[in-house]
PDB file of N, CA, C, O and CB in Angstrom:
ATOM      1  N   UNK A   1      -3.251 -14.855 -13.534  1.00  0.00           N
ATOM      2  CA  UNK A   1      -3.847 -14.500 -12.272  1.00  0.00           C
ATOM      3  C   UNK A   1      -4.689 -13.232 -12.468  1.00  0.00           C
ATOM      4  O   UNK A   1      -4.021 -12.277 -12.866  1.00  0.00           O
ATOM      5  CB  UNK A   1      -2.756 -14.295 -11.182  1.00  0.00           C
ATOM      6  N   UNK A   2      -5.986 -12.996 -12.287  1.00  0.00           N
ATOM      7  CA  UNK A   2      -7.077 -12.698 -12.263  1.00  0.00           C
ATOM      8  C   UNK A   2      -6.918 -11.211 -10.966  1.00  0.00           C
ATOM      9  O   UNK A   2      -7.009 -11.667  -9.827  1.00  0.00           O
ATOM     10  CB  UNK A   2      -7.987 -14.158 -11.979  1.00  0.00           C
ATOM     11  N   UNK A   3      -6.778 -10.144 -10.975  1.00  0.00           N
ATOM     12  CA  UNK A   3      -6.713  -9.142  -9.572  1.00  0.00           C
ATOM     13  C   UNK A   3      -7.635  -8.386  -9.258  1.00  0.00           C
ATOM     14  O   UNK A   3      -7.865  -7.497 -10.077  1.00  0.00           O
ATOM     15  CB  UNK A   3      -5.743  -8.216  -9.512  1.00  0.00           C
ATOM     16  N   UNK A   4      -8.322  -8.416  -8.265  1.00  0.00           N
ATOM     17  CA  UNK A   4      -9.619  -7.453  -8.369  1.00  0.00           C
ATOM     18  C   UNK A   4      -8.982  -6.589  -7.366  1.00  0.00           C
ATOM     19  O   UNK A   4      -7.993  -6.638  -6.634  1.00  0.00           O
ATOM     20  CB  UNK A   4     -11.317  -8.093  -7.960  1.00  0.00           C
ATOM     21  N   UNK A   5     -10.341  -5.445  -7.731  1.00  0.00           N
ATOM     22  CA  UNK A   5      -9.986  -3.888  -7.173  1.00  0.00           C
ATOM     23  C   UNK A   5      -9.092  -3.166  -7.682  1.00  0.00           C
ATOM     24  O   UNK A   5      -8.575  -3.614  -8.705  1.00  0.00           O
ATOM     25  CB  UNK A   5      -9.571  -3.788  -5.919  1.00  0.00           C
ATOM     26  N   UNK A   6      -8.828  -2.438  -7.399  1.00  0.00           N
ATOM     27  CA  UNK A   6      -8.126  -1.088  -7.979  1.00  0.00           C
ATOM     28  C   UNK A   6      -6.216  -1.272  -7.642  1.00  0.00           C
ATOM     29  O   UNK A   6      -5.742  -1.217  -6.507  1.00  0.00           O
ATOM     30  CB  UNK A   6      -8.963   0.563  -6.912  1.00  0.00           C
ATOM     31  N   UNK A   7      -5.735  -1.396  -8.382  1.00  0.00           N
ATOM     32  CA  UNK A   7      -4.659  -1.891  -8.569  1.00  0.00           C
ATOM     33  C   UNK A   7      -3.167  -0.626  -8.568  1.00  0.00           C
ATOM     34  O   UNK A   7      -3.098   0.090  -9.566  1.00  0.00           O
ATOM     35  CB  UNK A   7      -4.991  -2.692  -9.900  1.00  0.00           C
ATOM     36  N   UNK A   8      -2.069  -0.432  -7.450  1.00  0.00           N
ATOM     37  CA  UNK A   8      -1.730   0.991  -7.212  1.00  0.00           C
ATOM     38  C   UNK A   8      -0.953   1.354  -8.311  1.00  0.00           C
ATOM     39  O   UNK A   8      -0.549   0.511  -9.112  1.00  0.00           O
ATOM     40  CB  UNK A   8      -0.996   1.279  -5.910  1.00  0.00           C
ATOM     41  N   UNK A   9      -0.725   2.480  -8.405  1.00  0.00           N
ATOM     42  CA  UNK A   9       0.347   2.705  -9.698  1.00  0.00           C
ATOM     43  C   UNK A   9       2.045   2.106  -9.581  1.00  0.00           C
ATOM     44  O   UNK A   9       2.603   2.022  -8.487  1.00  0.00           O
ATOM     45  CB  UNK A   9       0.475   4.508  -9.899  1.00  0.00           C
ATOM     46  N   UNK A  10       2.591   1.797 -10.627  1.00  0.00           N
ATOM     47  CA  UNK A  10       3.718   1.590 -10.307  1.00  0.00           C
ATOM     48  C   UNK A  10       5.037   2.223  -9.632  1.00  0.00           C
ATOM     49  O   UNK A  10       5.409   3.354  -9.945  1.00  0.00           O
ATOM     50  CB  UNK A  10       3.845   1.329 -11.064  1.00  0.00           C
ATOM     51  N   UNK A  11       5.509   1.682  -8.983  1.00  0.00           N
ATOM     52  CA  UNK A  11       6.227   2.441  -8.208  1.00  0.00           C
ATOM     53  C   UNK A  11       7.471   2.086  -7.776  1.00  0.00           C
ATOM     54  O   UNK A  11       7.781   1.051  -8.367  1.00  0.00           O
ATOM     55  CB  UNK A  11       5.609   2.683  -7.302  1.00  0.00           C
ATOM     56  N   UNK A  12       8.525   2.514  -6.870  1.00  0.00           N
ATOM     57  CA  UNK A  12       9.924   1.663  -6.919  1.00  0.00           C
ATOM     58  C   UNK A  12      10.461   2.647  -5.034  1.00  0.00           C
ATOM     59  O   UNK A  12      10.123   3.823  -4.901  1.00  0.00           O
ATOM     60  CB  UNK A  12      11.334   2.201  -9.035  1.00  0.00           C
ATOM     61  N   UNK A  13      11.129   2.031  -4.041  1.00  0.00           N
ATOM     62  CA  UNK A  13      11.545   3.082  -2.959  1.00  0.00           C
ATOM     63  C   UNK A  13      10.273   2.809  -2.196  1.00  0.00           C
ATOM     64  O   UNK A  13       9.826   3.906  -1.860  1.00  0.00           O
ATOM     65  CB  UNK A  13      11.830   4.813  -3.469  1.00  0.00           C
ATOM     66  N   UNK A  14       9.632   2.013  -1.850  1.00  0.00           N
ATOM     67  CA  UNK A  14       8.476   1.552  -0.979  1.00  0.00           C
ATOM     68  C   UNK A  14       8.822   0.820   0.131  1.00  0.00           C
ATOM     69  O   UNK A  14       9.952   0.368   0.314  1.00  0.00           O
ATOM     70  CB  UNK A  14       7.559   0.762  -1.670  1.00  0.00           C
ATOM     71  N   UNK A  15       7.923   0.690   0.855  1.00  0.00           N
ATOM     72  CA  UNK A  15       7.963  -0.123   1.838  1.00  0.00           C
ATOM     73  C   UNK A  15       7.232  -1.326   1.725  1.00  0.00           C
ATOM     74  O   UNK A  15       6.158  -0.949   1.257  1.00  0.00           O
ATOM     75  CB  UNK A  15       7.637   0.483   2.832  1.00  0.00           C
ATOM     76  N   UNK A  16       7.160  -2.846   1.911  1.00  0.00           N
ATOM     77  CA  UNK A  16       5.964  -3.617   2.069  1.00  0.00           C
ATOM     78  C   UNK A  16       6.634  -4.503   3.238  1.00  0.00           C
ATOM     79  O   UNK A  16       7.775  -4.398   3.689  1.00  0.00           O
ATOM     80  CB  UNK A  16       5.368  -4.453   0.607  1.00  0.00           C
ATOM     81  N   UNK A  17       5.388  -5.606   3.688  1.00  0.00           N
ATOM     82  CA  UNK A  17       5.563  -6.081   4.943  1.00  0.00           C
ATOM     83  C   UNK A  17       4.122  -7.256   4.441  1.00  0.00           C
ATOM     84  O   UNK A  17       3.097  -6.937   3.839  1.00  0.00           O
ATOM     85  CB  UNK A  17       5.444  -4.714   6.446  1.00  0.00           C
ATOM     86  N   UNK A  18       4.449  -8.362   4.847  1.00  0.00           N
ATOM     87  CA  UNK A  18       3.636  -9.312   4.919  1.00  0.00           C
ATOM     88  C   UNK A  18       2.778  -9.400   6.726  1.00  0.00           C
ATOM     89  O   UNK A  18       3.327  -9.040   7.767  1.00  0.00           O
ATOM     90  CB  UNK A  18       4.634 -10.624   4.416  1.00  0.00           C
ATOM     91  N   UNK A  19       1.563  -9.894   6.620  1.00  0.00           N
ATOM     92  CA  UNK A  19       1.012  -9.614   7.523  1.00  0.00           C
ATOM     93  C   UNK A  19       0.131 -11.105   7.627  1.00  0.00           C
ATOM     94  O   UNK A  19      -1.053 -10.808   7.471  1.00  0.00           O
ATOM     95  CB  UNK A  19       0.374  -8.218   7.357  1.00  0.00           C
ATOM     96  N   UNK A  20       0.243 -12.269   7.788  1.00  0.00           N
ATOM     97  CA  UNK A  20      -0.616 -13.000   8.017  1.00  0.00           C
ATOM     98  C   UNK A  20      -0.874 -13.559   6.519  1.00  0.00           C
ATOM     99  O   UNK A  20       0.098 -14.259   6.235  1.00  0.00           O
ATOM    100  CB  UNK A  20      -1.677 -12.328   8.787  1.00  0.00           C
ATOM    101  N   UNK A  21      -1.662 -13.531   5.609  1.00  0.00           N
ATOM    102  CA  UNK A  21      -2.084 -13.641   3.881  1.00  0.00           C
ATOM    103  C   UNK A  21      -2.324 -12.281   3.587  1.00  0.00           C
ATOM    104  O   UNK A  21      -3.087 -12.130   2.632  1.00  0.00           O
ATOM    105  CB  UNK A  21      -3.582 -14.607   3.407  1.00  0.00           C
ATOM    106  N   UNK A  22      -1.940 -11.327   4.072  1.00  0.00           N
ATOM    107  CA  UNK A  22      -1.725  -9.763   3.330  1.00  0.00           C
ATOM    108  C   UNK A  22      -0.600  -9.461   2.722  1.00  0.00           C
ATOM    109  O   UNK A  22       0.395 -10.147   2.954  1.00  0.00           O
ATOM    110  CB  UNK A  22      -1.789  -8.627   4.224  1.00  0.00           C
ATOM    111  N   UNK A  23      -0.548  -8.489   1.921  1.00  0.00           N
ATOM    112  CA  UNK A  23       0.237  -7.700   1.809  1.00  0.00           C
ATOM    113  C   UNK A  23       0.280  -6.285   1.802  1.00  0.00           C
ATOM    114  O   UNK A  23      -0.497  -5.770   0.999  1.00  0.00           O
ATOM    115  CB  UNK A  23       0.570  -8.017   1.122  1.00  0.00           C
ATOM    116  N   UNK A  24       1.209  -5.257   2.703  1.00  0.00           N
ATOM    117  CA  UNK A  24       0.827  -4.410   3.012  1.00  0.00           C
ATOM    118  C   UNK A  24       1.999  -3.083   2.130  1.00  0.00           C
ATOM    119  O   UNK A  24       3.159  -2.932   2.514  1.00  0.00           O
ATOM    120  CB  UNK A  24       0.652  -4.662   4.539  1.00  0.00           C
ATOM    121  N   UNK A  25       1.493  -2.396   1.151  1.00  0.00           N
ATOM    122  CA  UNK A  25       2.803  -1.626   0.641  1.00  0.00           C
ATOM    123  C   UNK A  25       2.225  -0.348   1.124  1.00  0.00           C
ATOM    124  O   UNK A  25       1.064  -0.013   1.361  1.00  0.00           O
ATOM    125  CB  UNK A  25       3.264  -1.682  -1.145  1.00  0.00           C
ATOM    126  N   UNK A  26       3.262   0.218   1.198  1.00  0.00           N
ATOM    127  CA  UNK A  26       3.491   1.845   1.950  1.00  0.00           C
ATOM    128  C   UNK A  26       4.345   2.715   0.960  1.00  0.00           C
ATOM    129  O   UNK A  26       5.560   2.542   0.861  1.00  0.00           O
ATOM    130  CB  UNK A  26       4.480   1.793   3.605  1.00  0.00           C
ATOM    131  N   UNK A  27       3.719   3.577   0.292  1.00  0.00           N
ATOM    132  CA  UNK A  27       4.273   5.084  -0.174  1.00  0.00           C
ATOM    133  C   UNK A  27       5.337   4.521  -1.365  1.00  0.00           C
ATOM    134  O   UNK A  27       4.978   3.502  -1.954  1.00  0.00           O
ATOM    135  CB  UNK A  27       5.212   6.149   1.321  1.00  0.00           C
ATOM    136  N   UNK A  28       6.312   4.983  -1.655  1.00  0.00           N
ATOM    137  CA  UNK A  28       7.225   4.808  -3.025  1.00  0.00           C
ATOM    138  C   UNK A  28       6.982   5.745  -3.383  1.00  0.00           C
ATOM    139  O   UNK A  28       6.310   6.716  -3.036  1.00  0.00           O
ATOM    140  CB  UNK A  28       7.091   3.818  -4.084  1.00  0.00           C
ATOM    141  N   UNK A  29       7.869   5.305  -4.532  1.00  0.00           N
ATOM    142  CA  UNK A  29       8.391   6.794  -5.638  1.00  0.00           C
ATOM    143  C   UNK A  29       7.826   6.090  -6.966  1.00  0.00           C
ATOM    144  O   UNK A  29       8.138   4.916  -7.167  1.00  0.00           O
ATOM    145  CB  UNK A  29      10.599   7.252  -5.825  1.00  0.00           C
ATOM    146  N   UNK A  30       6.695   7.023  -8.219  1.00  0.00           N
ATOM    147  CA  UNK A  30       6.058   6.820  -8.754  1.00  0.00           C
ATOM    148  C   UNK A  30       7.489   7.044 -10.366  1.00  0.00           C
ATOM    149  O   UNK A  30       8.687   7.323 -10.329  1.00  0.00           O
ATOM    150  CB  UNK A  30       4.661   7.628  -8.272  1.00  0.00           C
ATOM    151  N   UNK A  31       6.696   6.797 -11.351  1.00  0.00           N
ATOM    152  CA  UNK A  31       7.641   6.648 -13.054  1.00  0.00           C
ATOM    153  C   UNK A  31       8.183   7.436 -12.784  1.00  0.00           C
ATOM    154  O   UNK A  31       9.384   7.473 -12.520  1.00  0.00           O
ATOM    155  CB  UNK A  31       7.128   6.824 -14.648  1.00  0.00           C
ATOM    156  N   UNK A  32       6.898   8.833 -12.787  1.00  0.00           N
ATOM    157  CA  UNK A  32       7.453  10.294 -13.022  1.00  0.00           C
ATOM    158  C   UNK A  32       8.420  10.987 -11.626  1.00  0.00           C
ATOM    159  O   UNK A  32       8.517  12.185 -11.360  1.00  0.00           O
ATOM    160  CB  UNK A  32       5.962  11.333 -13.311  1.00  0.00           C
ATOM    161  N   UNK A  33       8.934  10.063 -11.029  1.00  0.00           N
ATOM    162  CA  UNK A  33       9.610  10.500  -9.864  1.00  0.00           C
ATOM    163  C   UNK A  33       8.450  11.328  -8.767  1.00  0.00           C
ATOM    164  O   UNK A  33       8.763  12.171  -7.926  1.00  0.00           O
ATOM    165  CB  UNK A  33      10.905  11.520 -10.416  1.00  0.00           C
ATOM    166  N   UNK A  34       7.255  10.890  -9.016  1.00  0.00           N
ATOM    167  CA  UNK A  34       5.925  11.384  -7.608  1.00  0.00           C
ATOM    168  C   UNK A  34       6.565  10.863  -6.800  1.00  0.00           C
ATOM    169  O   UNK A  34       7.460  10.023  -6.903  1.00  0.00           O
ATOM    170  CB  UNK A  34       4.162  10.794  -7.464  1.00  0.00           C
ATOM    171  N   UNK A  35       5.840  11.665  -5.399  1.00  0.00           N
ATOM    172  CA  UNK A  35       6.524  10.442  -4.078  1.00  0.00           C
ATOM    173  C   UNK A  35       5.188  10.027  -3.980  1.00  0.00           C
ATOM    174  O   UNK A  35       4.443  10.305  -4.920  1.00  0.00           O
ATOM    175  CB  UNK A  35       7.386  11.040  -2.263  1.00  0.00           C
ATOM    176  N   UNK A  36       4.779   9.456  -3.085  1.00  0.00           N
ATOM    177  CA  UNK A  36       3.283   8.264  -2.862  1.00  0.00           C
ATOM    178  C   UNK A  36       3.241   8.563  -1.064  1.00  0.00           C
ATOM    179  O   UNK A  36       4.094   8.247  -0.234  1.00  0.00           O
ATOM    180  CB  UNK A  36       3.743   5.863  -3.419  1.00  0.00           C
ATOM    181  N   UNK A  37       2.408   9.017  -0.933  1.00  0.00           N
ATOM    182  CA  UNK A  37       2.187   8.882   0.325  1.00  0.00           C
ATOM    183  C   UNK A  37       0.738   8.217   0.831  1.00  0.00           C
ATOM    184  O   UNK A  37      -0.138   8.876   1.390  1.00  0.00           O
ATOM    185  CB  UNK A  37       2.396  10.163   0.795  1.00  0.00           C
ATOM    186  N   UNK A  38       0.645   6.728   0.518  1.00  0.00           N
ATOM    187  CA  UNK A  38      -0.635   6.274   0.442  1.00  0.00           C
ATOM    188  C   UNK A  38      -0.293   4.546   1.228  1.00  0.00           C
ATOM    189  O   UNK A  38       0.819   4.254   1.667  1.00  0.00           O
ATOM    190  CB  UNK A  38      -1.262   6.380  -1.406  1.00  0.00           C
ATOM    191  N   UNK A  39      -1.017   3.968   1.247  1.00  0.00           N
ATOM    192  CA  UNK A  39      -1.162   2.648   1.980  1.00  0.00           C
ATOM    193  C   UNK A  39      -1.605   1.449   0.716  1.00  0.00           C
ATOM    194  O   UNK A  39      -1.997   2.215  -0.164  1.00  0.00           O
ATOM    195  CB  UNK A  39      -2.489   2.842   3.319  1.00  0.00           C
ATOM    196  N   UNK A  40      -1.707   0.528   0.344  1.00  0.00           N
ATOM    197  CA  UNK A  40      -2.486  -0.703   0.083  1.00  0.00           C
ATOM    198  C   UNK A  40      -2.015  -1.780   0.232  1.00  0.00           C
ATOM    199  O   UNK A  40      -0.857  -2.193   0.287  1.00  0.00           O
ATOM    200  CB  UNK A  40      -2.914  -0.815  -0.974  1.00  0.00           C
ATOM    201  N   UNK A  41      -3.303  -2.385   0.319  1.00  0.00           N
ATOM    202  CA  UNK A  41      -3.593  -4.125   0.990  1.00  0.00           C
ATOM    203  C   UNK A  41      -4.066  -4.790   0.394  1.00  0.00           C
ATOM    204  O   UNK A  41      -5.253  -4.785   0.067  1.00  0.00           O
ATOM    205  CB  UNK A  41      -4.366  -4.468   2.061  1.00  0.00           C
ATOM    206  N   UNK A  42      -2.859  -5.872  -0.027  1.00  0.00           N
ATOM    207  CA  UNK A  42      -3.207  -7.050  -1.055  1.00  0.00           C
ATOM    208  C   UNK A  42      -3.939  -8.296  -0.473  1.00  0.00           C
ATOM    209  O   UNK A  42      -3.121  -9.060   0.039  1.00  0.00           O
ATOM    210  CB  UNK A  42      -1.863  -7.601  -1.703  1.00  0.00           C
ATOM    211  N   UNK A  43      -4.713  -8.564  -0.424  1.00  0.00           N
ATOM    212  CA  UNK A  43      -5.312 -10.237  -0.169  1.00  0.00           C
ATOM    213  C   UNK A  43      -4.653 -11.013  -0.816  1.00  0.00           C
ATOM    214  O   UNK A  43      -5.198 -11.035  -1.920  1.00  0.00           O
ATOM    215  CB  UNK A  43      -6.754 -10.639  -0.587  1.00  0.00           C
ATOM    216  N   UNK A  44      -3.342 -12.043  -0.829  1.00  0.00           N
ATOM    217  CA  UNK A  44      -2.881 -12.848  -1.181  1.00  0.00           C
ATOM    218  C   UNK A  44      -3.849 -14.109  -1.320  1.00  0.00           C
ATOM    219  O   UNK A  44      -3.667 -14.688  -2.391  1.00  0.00           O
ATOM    220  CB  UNK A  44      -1.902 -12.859  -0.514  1.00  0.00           C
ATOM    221  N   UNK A  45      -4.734 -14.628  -0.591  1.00  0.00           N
ATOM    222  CA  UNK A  45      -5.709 -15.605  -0.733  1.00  0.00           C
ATOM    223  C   UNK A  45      -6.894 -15.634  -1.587  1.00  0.00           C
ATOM    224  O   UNK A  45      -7.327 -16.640  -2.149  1.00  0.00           O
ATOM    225  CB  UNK A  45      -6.107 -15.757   0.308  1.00  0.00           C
ATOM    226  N   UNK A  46      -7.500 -14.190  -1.658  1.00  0.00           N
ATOM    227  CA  UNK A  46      -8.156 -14.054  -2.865  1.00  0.00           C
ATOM    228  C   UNK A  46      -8.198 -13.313  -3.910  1.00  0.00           C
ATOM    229  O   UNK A  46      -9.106 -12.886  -4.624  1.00  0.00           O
ATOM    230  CB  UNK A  46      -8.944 -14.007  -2.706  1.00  0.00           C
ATOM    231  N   UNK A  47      -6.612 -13.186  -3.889  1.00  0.00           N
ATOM    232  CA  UNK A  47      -6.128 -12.202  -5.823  1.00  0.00           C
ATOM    233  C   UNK A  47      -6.881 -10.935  -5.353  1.00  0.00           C
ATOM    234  O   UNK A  47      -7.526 -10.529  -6.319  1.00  0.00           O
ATOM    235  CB  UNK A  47      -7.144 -13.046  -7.965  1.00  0.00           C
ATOM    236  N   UNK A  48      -7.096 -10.037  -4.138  1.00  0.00           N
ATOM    237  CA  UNK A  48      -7.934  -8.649  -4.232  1.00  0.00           C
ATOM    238  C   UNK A  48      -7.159  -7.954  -3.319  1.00  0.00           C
ATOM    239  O   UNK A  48      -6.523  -8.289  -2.319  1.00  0.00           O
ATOM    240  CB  UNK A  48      -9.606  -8.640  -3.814  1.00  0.00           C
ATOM    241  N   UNK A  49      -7.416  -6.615  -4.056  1.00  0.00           N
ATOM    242  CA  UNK A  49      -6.809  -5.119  -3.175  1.00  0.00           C
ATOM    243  C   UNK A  49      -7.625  -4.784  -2.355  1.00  0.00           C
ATOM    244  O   UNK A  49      -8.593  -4.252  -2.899  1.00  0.00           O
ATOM    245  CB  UNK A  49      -6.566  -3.741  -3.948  1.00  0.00           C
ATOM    246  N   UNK A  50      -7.705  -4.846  -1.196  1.00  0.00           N
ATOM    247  CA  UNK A  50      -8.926  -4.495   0.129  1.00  0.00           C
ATOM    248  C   UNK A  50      -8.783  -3.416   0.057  1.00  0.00           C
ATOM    249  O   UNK A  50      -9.771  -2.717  -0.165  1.00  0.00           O
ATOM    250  CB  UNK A  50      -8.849  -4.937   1.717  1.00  0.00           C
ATOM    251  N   UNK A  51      -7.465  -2.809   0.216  1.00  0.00           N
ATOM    252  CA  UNK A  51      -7.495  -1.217   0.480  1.00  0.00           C
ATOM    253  C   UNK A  51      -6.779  -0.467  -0.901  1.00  0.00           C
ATOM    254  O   UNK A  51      -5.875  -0.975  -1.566  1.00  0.00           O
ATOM    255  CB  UNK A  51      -6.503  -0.804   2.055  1.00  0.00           C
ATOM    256  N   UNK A  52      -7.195   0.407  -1.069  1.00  0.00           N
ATOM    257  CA  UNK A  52      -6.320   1.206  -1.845  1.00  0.00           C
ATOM    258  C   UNK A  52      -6.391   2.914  -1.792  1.00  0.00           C
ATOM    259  O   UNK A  52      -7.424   3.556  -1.985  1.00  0.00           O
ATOM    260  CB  UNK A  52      -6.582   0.731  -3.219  1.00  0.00           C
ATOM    261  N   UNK A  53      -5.390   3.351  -1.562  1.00  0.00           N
ATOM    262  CA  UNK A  53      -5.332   4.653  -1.884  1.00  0.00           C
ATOM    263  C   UNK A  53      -5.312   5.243  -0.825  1.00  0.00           C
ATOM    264  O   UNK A  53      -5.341   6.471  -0.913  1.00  0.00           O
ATOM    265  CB  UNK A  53      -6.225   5.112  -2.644  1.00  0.00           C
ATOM    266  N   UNK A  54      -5.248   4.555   0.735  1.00  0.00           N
ATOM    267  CA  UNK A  54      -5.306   5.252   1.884  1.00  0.00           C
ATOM    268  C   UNK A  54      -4.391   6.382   2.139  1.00  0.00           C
ATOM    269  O   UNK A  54      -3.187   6.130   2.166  1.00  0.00           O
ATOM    270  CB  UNK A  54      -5.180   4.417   2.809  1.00  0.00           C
ATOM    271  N   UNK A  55      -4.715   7.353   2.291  1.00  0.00           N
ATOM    272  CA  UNK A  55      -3.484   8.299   2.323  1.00  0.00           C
ATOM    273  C   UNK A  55      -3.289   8.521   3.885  1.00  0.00           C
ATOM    274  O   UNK A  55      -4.037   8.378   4.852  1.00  0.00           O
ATOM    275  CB  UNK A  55      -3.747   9.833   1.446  1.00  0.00           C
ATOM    276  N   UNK A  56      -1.731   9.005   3.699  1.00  0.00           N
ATOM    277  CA  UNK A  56      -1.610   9.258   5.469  1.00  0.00           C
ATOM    278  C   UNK A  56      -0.524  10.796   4.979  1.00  0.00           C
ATOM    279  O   UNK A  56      -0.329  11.270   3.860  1.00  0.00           O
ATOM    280  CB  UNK A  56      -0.469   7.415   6.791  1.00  0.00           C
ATOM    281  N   UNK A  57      -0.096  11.154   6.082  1.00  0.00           N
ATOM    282  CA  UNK A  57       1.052  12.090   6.386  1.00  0.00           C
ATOM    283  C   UNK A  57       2.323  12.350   6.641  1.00  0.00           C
ATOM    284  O   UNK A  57       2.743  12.788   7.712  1.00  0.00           O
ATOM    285  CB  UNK A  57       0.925  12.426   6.941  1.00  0.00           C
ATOM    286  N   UNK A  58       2.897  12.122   5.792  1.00  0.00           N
ATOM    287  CA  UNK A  58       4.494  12.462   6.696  1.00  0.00           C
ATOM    288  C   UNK A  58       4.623  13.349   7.599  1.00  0.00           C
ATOM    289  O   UNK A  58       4.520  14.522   7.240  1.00  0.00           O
ATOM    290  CB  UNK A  58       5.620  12.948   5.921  1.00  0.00           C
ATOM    291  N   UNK A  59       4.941  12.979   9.331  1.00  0.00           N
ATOM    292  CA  UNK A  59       5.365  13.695  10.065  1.00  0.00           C
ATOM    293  C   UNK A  59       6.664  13.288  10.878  1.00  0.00           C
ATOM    294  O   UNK A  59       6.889  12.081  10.798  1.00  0.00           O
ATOM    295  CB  UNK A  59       4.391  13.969  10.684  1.00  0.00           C
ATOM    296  N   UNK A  60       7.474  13.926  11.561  1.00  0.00           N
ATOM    297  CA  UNK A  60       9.273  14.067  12.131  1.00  0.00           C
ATOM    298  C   UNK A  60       8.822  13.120  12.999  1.00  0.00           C
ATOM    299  O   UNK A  60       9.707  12.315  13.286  1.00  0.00           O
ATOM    300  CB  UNK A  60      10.152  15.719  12.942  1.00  0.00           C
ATOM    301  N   UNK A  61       7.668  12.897  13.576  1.00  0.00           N
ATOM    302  CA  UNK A  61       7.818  11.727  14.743  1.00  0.00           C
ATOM    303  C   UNK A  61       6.876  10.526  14.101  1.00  0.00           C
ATOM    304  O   UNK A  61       6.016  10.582  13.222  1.00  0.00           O
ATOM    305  CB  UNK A  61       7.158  12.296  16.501  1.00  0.00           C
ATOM    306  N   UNK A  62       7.285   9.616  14.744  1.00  0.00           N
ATOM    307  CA  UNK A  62       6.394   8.212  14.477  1.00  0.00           C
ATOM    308  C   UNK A  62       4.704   8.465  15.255  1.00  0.00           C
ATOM    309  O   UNK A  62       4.202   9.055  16.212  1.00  0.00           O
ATOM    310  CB  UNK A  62       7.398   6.610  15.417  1.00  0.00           C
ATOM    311  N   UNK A  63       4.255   7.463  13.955  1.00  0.00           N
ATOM    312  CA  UNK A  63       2.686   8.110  14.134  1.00  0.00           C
ATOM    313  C   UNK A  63       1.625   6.480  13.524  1.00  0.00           C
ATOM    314  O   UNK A  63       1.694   5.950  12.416  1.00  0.00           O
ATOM    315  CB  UNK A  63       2.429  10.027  12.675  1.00  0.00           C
ATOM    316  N   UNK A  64       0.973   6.173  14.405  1.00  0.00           N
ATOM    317  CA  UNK A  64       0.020   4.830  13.775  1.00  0.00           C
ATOM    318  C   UNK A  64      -0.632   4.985  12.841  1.00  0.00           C
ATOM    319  O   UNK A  64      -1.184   6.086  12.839  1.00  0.00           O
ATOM    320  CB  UNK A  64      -0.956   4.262  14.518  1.00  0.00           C
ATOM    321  N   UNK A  65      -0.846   4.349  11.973  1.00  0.00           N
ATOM    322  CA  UNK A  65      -2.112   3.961  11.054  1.00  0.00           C
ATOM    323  C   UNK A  65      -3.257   2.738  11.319  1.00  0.00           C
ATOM    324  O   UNK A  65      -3.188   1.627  10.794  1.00  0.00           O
ATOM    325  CB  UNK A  65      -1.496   3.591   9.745  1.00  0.00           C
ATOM    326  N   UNK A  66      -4.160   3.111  12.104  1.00  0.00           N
ATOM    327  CA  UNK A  66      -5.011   2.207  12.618  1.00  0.00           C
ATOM    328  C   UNK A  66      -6.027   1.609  11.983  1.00  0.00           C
ATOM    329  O   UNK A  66      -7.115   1.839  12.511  1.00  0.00           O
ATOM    330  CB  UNK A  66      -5.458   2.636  13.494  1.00  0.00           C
ATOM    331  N   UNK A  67      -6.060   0.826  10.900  1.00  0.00           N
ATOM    332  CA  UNK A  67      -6.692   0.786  10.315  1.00  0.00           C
ATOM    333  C   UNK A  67      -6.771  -1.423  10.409  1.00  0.00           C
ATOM    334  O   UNK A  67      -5.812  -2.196  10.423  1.00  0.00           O
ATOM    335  CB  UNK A  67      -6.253   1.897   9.120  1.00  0.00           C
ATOM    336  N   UNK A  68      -8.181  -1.733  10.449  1.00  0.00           N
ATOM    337  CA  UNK A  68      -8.208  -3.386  10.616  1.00  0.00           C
ATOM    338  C   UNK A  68      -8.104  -4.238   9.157  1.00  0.00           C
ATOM    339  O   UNK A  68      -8.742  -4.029   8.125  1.00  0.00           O
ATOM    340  CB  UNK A  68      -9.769  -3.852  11.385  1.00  0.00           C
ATOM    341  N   UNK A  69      -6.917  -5.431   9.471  1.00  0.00           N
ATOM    342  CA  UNK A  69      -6.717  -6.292   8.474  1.00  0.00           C
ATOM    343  C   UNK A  69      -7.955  -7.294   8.836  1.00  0.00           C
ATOM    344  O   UNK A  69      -8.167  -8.289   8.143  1.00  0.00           O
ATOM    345  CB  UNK A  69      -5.172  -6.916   8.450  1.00  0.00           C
TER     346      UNK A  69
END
């Protein structure tokens, strides 16, 4: 299988969530024990990363990421 776009680093302690033919992973913990505070979006239908590298913020209250699939 063939993956275009920019592909995230490996990681483990994430979040993901299927969305329709997306896939959506959220933040993790990187080799070197980094934390990840970033977004990407897999296109399951055409092998491609739409998004990568979106960064957001950790804050104490819940907060949107508005961004269109």
């Amino acid at each position: 299988m063939k993956i275009r776009g920019q592909k995230p680093e490996a990681r483990s302690f994430h979040s993901a969530v299927s969305v329709g033919n997306k896939l959506v992973v959220i933040g993790g913990r990187g080799t070197q024990n980094q934390h990840f505070a970033d977004v990407h979006v897999f296109d399951c239908g055409s092998y491609s990363v739409l998004y990568s590298d979106l960064r957001f913020h950790l804050f104490l209250f819940p907060t949107v990421i508005d961004f269109e699939l």
